[in-house]
Backbone as CSV, one residue per row, in Angstrom:
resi,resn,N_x,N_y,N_z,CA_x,CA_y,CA_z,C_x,C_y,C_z
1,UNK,-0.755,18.195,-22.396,-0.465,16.760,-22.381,0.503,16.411,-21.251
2,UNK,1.494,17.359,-21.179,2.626,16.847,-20.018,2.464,17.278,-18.756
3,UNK,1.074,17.668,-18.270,0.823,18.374,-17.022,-0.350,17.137,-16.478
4,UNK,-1.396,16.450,-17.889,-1.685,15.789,-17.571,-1.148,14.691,-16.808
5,UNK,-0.157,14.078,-17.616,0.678,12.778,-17.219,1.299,13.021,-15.928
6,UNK,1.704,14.280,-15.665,2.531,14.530,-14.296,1.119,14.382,-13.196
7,UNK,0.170,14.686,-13.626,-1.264,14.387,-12.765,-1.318,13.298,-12.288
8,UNK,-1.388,12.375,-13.657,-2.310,11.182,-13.044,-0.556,10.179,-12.817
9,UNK,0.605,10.908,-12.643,1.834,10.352,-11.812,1.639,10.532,-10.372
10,UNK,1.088,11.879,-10.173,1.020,12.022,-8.801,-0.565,10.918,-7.997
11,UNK,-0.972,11.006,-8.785,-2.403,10.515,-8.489,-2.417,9.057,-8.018
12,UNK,-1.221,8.495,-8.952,-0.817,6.695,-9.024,-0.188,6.817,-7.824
13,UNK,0.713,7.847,-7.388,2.137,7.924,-6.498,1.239,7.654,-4.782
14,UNK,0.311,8.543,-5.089,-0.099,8.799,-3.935,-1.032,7.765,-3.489
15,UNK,-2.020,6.372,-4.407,-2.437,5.536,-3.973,-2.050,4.455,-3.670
16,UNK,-0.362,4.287,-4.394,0.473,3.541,-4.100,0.927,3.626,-2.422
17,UNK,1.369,4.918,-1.943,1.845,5.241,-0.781,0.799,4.728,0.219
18,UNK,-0.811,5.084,-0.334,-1.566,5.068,0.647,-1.699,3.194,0.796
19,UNK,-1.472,2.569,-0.092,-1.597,1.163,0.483,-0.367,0.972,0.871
20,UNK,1.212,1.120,0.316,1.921,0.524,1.347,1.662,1.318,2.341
21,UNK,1.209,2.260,2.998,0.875,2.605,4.595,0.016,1.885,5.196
22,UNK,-0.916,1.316,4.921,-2.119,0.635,5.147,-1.383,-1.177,5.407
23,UNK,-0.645,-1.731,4.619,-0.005,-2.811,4.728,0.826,-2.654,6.063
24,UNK,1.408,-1.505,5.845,2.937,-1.817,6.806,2.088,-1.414,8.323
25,UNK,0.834,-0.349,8.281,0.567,-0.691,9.596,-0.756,-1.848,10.033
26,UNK,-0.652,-2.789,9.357,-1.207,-3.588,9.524,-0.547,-5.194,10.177
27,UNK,0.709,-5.064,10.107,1.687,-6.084,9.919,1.777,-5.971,11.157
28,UNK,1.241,-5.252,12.155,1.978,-5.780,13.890,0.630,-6.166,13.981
29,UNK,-0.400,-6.141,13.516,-1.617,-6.773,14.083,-1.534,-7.990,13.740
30,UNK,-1.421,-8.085,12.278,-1.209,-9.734,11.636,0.237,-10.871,12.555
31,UNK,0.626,-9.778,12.681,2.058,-10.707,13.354,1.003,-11.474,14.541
32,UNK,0.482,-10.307,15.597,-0.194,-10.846,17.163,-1.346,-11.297,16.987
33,UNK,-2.392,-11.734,15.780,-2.440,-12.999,15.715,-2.560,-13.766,14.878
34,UNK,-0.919,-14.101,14.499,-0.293,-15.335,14.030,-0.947,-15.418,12.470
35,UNK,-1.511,-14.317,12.330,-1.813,-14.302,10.815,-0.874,-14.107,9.413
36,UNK,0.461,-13.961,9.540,1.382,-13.340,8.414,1.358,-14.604,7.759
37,UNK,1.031,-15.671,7.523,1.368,-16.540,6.606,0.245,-16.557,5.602
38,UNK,-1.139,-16.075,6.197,-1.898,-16.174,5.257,-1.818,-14.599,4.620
39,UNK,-1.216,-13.293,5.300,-1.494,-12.098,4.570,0.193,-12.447,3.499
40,UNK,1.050,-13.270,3.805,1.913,-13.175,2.959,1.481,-14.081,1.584
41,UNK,0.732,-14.943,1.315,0.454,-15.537,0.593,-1.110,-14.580,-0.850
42,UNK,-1.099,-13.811,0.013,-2.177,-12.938,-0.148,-1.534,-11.453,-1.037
């Protein structure tokens, strides 16, 4: 049971990471063109 949960912790951890990576390198494109108001609303 507690090897499971440490699983699907790592499993959450790591798709979490993979979108804030995906956001944060996305944010100099959205900046150049002039898009952050609609990805911030988003």
């Amino acid at each position: 049971f507690g090897a499971q949960m440490v699983s699907k912790q790592q499993e959450t951890y790591t798709q979490a990471g993979q979108l804030a990576e995906q956001a944060l390198s996305a944010v100099k494109t959205v900046f150049a063109f002039n898009g952050s108001d609609f990805e911030l609303k988003r």
